[in-house]
N, C-alpha and C positions, 0 to 999 in steps of 0.2 A: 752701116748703121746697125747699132746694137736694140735689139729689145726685150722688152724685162719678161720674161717668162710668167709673171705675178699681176699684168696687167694688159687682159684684152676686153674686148666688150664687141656682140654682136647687134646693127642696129637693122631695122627693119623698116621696110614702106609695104604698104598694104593696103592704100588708098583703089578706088577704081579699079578694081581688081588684078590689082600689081600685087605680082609678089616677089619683091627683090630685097637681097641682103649684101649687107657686109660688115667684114671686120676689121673692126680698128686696134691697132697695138700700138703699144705707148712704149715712147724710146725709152733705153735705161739712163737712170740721173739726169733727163731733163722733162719736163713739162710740155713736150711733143708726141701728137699721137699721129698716126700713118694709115690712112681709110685703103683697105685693099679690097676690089671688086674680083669677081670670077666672071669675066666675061663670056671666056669659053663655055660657060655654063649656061649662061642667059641670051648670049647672041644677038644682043644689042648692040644697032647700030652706031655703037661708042667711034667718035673723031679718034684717027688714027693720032698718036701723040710720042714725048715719049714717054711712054710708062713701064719701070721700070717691072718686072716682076717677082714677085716671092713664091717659090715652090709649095704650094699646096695652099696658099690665099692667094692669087690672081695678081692680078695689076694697082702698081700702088696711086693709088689718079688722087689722093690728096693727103698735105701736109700742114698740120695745125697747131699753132702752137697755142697754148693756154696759160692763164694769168694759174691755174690750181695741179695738182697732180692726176685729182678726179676728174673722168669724163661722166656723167648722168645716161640715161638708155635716152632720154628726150634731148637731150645735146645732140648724142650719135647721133638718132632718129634725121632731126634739123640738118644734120650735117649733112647727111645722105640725100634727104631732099634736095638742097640746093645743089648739090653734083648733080642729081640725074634733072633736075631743072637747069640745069646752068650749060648739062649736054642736048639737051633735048631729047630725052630718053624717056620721059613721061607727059 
């Protein structure tokens, strides 16, 4: 998987005094972006899966495709929540 060096975006939770990020990269020439968490960083009890990983962005734990090329920081934000609600990480 190719990605565009022209398009990342980092989104944030910060609710209940969480403070967890990640970043999203959007493949090249298509309307797919790839959420990579750094678990080894936060040590959350993340379900063993496979997740594949990227050197220096963590584990790729989700793949989205979009109807636009743009992702919005409240898209990511959305996005992020329902990962760490959907692992039971918050």
């Amino acid at each position: 998987m190719l990605f565009d060096n022209n398009y990342h975006l980092h989104a944030g939770y910060y609710k209940d005094g969480h403070d967890l990020e990640a970043i999203l990269l959007k493949v090249k020439y298509q309307n797919v972006w790839c959420m990579f968490f750094e678990n080894d960083f936060y040590q959350l009890n993340l379900p063993r899966g496979p997740y594949p990983t990227l050197q220096n962005f963590g584990l790729m734990v989700g793949i989205y495709f979009l109807k636009t090329e743009d992702l919005t920081e409240q898209k990511a934000a959305e996005l992020l929540e329902e990962f760490l609600k959907e692992h039971k990480l918050i």
